[in-house]
PyMOL Python script that loads the backbone (N, CA, C, O; Angstrom):
from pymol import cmd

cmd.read_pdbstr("""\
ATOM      1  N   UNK A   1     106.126 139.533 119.215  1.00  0.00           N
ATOM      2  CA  UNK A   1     106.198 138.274 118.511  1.00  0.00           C
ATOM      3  C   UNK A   1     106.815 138.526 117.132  1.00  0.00           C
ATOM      4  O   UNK A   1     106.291 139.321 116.351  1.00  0.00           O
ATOM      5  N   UNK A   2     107.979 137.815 116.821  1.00  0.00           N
ATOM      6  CA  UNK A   2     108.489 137.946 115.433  1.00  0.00           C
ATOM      7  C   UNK A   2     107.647 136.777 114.402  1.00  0.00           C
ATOM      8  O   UNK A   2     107.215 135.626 114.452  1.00  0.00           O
ATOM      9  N   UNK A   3     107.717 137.561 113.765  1.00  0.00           N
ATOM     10  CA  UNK A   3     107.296 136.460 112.512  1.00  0.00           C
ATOM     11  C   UNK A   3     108.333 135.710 111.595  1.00  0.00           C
ATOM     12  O   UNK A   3     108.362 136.225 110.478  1.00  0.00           O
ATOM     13  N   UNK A   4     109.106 134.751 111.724  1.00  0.00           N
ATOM     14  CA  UNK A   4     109.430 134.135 110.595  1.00  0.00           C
ATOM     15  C   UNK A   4     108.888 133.483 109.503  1.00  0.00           C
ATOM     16  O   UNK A   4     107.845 132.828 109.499  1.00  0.00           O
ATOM     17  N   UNK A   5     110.076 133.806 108.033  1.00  0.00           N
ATOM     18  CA  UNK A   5     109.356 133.028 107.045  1.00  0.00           C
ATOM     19  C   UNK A   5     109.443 131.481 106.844  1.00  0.00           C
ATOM     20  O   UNK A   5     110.415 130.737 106.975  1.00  0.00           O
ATOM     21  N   UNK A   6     108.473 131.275 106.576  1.00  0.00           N
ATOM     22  CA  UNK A   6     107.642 129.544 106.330  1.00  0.00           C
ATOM     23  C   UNK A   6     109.107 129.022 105.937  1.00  0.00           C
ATOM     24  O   UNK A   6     110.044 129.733 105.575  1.00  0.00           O
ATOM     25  N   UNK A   7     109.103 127.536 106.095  1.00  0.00           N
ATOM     26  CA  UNK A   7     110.146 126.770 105.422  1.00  0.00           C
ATOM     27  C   UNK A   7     109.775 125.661 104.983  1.00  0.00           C
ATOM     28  O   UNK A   7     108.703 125.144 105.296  1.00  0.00           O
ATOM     29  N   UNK A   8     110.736 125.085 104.089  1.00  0.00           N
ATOM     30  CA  UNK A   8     110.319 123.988 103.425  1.00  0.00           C
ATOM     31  C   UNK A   8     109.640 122.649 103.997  1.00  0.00           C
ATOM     32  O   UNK A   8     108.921 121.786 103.493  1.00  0.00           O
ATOM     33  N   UNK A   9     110.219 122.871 105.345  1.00  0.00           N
ATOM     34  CA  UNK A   9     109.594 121.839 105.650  1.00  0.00           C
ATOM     35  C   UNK A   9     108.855 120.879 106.050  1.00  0.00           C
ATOM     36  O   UNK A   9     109.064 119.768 106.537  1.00  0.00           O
ATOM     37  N   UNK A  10     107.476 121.802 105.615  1.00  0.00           N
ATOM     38  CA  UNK A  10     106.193 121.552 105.356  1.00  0.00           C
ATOM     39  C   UNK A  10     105.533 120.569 104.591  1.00  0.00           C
ATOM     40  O   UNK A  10     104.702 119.715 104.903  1.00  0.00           O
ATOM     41  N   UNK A  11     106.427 121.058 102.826  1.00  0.00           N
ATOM     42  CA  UNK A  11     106.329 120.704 102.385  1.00  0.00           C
ATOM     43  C   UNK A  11     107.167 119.176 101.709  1.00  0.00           C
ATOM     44  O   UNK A  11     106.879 118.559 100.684  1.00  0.00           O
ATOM     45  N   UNK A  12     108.200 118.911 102.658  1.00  0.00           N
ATOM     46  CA  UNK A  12     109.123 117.496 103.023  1.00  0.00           C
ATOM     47  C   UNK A  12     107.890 116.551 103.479  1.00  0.00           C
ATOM     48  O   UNK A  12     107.476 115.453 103.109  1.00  0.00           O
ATOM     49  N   UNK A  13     107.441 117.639 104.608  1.00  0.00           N
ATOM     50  CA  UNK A  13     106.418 116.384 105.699  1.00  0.00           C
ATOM     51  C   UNK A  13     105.025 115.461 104.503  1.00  0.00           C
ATOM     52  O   UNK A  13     104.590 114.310 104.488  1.00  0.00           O
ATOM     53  N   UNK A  14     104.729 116.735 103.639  1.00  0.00           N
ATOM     54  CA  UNK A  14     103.667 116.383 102.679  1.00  0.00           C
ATOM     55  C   UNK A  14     103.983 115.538 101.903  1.00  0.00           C
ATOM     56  O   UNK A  14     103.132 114.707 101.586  1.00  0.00           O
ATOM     57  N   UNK A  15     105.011 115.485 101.467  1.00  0.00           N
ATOM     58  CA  UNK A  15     106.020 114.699 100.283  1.00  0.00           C
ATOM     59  C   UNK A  15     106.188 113.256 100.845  1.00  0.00           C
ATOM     60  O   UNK A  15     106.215 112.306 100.062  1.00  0.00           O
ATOM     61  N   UNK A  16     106.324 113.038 102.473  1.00  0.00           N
ATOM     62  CA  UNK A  16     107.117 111.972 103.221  1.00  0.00           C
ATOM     63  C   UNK A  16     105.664 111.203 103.403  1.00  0.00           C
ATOM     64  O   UNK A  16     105.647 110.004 103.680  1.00  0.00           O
ATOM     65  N   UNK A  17     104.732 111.783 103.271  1.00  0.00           N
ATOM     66  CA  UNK A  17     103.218 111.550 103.916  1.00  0.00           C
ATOM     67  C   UNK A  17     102.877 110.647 102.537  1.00  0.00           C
ATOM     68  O   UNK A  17     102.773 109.420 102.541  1.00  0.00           O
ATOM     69  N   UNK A  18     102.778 111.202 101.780  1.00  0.00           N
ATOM     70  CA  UNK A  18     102.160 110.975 100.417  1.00  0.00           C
ATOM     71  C   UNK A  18     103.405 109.992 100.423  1.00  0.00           C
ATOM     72  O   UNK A  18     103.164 109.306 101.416  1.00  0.00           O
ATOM     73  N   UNK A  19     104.416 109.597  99.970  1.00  0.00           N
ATOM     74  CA  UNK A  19     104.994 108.651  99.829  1.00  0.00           C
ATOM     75  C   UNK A  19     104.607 107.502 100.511  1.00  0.00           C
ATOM     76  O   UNK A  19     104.741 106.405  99.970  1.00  0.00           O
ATOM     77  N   UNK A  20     104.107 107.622 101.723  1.00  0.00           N
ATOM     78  CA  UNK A  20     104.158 106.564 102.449  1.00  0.00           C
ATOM     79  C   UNK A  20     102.478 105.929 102.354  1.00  0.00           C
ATOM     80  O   UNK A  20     102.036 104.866 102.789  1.00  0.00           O
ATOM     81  N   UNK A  21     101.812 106.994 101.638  1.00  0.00           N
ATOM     82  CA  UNK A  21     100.215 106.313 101.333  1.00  0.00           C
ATOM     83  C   UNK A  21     100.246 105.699 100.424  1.00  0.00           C
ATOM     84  O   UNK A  21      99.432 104.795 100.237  1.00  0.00           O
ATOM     85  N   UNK A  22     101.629 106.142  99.189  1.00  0.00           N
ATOM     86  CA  UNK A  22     101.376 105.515  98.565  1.00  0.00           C
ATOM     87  C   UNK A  22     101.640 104.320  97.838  1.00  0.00           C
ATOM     88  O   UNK A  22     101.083 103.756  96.896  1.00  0.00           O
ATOM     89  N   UNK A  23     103.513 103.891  99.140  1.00  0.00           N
ATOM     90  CA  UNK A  23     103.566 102.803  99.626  1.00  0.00           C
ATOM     91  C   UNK A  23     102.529 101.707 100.515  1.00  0.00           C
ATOM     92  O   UNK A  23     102.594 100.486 100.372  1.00  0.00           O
ATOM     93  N   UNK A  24     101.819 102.223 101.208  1.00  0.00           N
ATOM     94  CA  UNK A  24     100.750 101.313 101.578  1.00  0.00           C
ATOM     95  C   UNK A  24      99.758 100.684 100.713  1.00  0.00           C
ATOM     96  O   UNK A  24      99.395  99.525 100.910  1.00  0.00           O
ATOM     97  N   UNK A  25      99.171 101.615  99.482  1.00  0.00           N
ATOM     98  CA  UNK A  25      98.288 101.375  98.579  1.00  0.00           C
ATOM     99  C   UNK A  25      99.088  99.852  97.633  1.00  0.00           C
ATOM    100  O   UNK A  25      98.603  98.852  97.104  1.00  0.00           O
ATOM    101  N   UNK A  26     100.362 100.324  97.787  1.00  0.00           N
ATOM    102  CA  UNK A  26     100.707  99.407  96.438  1.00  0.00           C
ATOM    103  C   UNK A  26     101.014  98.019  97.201  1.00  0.00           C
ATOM    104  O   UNK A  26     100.904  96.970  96.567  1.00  0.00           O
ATOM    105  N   UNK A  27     101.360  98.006  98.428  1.00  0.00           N
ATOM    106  CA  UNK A  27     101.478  96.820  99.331  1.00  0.00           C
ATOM    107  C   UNK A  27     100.318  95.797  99.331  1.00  0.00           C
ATOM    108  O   UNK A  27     100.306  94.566  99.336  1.00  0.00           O
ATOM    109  N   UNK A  28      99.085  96.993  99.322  1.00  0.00           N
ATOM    110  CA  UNK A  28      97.470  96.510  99.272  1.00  0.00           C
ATOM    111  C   UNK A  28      97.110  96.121  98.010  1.00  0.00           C
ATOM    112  O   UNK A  28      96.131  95.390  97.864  1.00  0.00           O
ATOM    113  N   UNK A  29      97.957  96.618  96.786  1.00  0.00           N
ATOM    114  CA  UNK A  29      97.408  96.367  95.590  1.00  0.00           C
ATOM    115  C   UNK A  29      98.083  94.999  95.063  1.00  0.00           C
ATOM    116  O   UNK A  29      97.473  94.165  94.394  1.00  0.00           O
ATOM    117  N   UNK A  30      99.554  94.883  95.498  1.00  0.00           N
ATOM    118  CA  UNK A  30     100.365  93.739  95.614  1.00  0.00           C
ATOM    119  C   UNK A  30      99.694  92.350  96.103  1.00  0.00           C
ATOM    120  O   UNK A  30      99.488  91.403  95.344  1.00  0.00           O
ATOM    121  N   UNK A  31      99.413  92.366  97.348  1.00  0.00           N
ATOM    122  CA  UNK A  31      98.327  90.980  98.380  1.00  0.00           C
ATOM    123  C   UNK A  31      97.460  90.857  97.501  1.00  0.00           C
ATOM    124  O   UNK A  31      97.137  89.705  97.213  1.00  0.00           O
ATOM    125  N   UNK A  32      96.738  92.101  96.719  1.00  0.00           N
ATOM    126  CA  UNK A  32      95.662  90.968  96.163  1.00  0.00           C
ATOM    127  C   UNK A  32      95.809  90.800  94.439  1.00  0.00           C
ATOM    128  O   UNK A  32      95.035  90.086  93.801  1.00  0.00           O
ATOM    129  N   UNK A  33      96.777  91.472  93.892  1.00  0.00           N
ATOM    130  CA  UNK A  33      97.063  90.215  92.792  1.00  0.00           C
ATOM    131  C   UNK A  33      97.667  88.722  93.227  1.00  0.00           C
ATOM    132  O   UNK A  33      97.363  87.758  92.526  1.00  0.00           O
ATOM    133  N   UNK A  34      98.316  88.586  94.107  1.00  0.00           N
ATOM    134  CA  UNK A  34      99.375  87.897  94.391  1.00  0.00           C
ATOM    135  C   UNK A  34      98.473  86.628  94.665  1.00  0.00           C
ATOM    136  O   UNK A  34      98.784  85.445  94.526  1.00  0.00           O
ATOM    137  N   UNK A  35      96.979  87.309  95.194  1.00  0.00           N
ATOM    138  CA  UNK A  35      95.938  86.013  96.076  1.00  0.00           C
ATOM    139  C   UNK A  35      95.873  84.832  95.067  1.00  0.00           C
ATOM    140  O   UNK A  35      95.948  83.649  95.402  1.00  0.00           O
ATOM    141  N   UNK A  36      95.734  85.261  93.860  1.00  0.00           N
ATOM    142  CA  UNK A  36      95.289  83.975  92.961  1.00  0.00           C
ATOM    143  C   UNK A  36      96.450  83.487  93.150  1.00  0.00           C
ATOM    144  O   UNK A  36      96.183  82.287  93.107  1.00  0.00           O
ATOM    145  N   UNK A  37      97.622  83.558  93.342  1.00  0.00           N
ATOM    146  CA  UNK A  37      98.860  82.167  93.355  1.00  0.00           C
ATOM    147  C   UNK A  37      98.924  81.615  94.943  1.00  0.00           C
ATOM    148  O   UNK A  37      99.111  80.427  95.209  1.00  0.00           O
ATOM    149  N   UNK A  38      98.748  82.610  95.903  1.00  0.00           N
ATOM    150  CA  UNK A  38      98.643  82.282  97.270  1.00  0.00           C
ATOM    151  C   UNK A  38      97.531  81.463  97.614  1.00  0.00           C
ATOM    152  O   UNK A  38      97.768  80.539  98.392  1.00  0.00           O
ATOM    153  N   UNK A  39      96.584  81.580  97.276  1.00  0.00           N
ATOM    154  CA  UNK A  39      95.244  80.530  97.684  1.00  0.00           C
ATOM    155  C   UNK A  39      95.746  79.669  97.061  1.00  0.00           C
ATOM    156  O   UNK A  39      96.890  79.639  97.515  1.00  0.00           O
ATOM    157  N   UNK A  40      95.653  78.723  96.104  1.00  0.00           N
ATOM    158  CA  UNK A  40      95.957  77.496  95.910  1.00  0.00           C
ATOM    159  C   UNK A  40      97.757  76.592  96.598  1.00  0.00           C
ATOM    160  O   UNK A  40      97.939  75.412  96.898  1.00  0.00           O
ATOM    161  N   UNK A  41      98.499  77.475  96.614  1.00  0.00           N
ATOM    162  CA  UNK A  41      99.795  77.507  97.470  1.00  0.00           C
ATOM    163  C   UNK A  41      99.828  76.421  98.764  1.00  0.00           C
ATOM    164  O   UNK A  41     100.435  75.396  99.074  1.00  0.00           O
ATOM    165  N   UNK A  42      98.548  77.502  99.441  1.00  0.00           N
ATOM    166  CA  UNK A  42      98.233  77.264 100.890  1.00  0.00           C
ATOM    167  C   UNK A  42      97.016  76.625 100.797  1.00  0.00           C
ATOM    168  O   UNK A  42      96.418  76.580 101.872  1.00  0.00           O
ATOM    169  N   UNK A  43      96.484  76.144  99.910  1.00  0.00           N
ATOM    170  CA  UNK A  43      94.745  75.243  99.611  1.00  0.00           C
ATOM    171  C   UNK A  43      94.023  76.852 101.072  1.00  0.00           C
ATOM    172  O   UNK A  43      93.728  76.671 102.254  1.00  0.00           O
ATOM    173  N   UNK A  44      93.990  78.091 100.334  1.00  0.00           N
ATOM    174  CA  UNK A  44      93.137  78.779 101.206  1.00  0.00           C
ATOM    175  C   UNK A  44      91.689  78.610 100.260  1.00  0.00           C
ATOM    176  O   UNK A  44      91.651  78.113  99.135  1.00  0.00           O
ATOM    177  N   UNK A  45      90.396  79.217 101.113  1.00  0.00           N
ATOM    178  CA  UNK A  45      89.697  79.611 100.569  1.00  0.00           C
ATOM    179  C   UNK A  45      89.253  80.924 100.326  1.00  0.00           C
ATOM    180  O   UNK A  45      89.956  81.695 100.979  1.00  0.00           O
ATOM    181  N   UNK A  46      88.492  81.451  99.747  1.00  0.00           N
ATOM    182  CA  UNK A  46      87.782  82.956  99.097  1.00  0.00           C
ATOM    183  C   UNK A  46      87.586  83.953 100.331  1.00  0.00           C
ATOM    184  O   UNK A  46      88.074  85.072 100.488  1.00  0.00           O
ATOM    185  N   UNK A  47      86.648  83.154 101.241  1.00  0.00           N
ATOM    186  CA  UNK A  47      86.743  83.151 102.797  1.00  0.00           C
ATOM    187  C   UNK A  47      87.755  83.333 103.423  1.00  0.00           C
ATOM    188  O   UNK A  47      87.816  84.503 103.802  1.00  0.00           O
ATOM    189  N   UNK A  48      88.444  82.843 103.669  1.00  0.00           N
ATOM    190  CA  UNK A  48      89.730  82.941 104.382  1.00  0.00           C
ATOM    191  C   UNK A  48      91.119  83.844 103.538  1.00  0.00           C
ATOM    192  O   UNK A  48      91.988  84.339 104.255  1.00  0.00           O
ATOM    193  N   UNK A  49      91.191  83.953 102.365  1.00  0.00           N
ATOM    194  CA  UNK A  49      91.919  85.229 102.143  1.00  0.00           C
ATOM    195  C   UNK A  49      90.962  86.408 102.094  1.00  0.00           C
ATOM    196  O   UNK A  49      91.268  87.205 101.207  1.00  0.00           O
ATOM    197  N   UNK A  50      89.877  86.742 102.809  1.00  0.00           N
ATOM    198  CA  UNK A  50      89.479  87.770 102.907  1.00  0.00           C
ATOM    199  C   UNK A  50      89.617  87.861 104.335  1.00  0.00           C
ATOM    200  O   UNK A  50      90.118  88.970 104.517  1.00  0.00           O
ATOM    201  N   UNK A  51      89.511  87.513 105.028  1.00  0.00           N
ATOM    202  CA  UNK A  51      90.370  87.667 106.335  1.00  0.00           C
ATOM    203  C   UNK A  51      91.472  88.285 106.282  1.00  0.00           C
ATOM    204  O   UNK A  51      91.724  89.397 106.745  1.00  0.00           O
ATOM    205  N   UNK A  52      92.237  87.489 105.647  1.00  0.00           N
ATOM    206  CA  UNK A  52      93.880  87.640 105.314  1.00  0.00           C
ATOM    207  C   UNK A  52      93.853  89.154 104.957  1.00  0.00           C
ATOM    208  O   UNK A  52      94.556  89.924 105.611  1.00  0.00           O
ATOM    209  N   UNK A  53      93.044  89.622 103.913  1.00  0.00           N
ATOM    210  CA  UNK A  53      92.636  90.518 103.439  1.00  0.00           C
ATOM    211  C   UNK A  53      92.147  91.789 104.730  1.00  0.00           C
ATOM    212  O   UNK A  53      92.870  92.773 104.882  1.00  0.00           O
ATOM    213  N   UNK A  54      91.207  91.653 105.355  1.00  0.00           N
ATOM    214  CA  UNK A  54      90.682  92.352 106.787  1.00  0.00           C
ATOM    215  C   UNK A  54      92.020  92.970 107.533  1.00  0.00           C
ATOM    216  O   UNK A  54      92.447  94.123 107.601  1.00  0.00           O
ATOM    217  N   UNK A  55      92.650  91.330 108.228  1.00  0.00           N
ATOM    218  CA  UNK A  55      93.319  91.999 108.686  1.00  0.00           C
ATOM    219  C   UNK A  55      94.986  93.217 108.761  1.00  0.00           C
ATOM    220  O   UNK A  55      95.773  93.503 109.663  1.00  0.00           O
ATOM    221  N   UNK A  56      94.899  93.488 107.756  1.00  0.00           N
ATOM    222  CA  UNK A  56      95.860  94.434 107.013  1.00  0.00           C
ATOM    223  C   UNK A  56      94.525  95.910 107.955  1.00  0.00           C
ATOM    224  O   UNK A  56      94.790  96.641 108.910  1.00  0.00           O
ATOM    225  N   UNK A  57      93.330  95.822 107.224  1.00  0.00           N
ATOM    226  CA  UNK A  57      92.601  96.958 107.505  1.00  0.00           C
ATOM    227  C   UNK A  57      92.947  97.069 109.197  1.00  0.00           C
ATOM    228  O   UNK A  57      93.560  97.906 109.859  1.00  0.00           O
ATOM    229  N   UNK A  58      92.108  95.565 109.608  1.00  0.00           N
ATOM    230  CA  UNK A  58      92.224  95.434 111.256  1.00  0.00           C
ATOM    231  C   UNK A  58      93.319  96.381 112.113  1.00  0.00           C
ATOM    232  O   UNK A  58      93.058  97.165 113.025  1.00  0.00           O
ATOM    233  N   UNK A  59      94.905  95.989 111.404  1.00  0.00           N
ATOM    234  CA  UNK A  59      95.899  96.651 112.005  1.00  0.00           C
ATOM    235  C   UNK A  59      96.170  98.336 111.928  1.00  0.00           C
ATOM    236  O   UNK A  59      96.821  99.171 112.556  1.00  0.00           O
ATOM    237  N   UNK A  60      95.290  98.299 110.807  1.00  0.00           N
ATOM    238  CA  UNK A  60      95.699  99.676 110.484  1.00  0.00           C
ATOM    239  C   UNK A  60      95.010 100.556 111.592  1.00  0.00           C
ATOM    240  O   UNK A  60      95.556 101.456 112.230  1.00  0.00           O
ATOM    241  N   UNK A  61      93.578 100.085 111.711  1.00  0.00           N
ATOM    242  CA  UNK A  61      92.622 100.555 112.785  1.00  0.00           C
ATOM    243  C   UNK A  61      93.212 100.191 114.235  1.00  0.00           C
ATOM    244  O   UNK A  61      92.943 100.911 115.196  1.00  0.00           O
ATOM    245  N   UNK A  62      93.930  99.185 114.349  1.00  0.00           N
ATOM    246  CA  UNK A  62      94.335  99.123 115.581  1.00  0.00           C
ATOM    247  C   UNK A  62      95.022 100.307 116.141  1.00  0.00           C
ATOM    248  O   UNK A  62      94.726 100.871 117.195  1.00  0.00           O
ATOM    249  N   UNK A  63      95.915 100.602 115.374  1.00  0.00           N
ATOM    250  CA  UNK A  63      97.552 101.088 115.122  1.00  0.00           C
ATOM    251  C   UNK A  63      97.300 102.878 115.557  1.00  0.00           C
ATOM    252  O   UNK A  63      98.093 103.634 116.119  1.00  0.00           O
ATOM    253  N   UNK A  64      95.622 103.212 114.951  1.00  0.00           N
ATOM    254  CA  UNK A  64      95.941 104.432 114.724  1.00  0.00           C
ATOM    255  C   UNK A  64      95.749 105.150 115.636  1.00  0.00           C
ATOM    256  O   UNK A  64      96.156 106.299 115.462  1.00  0.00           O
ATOM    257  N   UNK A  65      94.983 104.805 117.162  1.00  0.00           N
ATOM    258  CA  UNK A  65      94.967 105.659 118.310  1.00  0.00           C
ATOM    259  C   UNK A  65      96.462 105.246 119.066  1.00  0.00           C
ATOM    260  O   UNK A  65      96.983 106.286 119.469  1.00  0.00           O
ATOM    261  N   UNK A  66      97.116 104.309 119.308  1.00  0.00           N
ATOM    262  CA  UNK A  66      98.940 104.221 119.742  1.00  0.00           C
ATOM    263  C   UNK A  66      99.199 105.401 119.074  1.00  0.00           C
ATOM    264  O   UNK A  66      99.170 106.442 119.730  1.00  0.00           O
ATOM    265  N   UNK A  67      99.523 105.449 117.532  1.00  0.00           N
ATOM    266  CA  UNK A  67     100.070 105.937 116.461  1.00  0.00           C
ATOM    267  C   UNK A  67     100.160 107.324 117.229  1.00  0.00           C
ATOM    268  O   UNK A  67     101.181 107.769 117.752  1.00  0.00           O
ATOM    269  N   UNK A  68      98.890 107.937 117.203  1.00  0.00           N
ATOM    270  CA  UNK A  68      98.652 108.960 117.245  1.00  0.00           C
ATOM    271  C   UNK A  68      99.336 109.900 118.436  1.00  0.00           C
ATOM    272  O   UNK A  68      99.902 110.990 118.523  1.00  0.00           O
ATOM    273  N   UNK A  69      98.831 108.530 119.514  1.00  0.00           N
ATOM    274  CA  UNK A  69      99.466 109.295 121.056  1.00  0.00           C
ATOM    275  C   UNK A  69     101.179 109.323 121.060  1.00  0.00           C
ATOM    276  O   UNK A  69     101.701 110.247 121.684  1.00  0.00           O
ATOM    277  N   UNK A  70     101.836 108.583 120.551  1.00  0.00           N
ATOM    278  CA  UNK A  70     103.245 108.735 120.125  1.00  0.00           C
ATOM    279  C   UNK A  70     103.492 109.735 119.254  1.00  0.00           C
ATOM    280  O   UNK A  70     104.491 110.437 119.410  1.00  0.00           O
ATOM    281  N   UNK A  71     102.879 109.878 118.526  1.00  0.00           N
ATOM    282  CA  UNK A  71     103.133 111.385 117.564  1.00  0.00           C
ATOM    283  C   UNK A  71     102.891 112.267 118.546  1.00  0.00           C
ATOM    284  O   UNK A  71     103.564 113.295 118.472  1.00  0.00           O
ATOM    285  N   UNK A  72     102.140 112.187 119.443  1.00  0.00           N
ATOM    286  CA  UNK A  72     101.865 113.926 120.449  1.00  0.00           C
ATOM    287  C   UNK A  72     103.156 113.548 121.230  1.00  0.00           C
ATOM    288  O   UNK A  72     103.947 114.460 121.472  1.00  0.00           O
ATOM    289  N   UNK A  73     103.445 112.261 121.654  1.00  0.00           N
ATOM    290  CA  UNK A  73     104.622 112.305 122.842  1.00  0.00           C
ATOM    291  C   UNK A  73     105.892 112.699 122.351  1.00  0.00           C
ATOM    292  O   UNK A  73     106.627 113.603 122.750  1.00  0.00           O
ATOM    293  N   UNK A  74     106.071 111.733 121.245  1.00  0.00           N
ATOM    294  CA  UNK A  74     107.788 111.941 120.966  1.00  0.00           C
ATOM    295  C   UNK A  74     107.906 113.063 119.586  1.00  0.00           C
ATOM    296  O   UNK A  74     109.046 113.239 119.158  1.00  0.00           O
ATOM    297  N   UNK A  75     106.812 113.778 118.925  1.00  0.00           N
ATOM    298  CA  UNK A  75     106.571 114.139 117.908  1.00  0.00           C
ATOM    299  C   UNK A  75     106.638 112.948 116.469  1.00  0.00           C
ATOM    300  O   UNK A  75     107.152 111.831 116.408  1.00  0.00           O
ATOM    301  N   UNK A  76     105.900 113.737 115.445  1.00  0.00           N
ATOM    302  CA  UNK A  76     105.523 113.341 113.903  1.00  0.00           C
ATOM    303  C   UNK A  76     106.581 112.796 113.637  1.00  0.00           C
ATOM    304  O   UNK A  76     106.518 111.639 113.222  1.00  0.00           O
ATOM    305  N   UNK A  77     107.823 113.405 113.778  1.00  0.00           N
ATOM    306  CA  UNK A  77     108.584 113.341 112.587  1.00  0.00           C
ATOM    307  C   UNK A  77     110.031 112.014 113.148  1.00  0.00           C
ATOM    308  O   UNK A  77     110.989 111.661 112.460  1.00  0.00           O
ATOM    309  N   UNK A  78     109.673 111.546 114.613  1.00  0.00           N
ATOM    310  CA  UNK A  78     110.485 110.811 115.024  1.00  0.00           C
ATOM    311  C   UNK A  78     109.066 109.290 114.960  1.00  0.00           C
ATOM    312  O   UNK A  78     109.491 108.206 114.560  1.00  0.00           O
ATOM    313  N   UNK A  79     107.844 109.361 115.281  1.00  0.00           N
ATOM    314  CA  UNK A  79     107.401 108.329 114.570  1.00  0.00           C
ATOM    315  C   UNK A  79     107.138 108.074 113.580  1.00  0.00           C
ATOM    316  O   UNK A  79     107.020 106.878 113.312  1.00  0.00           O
ATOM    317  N   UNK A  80     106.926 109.039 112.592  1.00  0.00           N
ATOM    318  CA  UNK A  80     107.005 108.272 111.162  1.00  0.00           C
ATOM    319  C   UNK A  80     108.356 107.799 110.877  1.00  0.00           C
ATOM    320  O   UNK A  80     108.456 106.787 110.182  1.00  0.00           O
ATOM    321  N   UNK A  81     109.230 108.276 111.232  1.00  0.00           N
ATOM    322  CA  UNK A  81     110.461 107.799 110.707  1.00  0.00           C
ATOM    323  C   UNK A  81     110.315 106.356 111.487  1.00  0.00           C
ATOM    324  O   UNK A  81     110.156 105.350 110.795  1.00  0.00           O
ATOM    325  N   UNK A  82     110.356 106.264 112.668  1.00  0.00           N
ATOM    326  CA  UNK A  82     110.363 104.845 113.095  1.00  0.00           C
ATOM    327  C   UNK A  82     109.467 103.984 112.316  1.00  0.00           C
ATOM    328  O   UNK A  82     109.794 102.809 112.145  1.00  0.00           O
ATOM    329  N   UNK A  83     108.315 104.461 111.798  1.00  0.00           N
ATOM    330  CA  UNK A  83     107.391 103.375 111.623  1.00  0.00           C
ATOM    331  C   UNK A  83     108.000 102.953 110.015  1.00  0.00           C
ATOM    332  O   UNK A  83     107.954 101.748 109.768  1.00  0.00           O
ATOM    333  N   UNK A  84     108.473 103.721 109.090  1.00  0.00           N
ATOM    334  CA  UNK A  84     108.848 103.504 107.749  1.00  0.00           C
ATOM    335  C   UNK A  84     110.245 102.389 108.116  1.00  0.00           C
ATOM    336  O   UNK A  84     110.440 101.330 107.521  1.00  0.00           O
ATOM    337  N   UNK A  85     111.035 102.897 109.138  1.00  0.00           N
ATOM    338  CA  UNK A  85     111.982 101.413 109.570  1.00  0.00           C
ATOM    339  C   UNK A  85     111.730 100.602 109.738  1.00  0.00           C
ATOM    340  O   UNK A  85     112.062  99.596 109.111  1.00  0.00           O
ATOM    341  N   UNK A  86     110.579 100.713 111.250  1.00  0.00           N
ATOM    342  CA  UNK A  86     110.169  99.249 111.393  1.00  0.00           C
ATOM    343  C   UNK A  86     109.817  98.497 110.017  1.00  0.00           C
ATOM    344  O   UNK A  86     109.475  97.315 110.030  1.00  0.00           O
TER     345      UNK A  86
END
""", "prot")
cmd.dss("prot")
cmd.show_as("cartoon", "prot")
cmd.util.cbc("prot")
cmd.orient("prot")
């Protein structure tokens, strides 16, 4: 067994990872400043943009056993890329 040395692109995948959490965070942090102009917009209530609110979580939980089995099928690095397109 030869050993080759490590490559960078480990540390791409970490970089691509973290980017993309921390595009999600700010998406999440975005919806809920945004709620105080959106509830009155749409006459929502407190109630009902917390739903609105849920289901962001909902999908995420949906998403992540698919997610996962596509990462073992087609590999990591061809579904994250799809999913940052989609």
């Amino acid at each position: 067994m030869i050993a080759t040395a490590p490559t960078r692109t480990r540390w791409l995948t970490v970089t691509l990872m973290f980017g993309i959490g921390v595009l999600m965070f700010i998406d999440r942090v975005n919806i809920s400043i945004a709620a105080k102009y959106i509830m009155p917009e749409y006459d929502l209530s407190n109630v009902q943009m917390g739903w609105i609110f849920s289901s962001f979580v909902f999908g995420y939980a949906v998403l992540q056993i698919p997610g996962g089995s596509l990462g073992d099928r087609l590999g990591p690095r061809r579904v994250l890329a799809g999913a940052i397109l989609w």
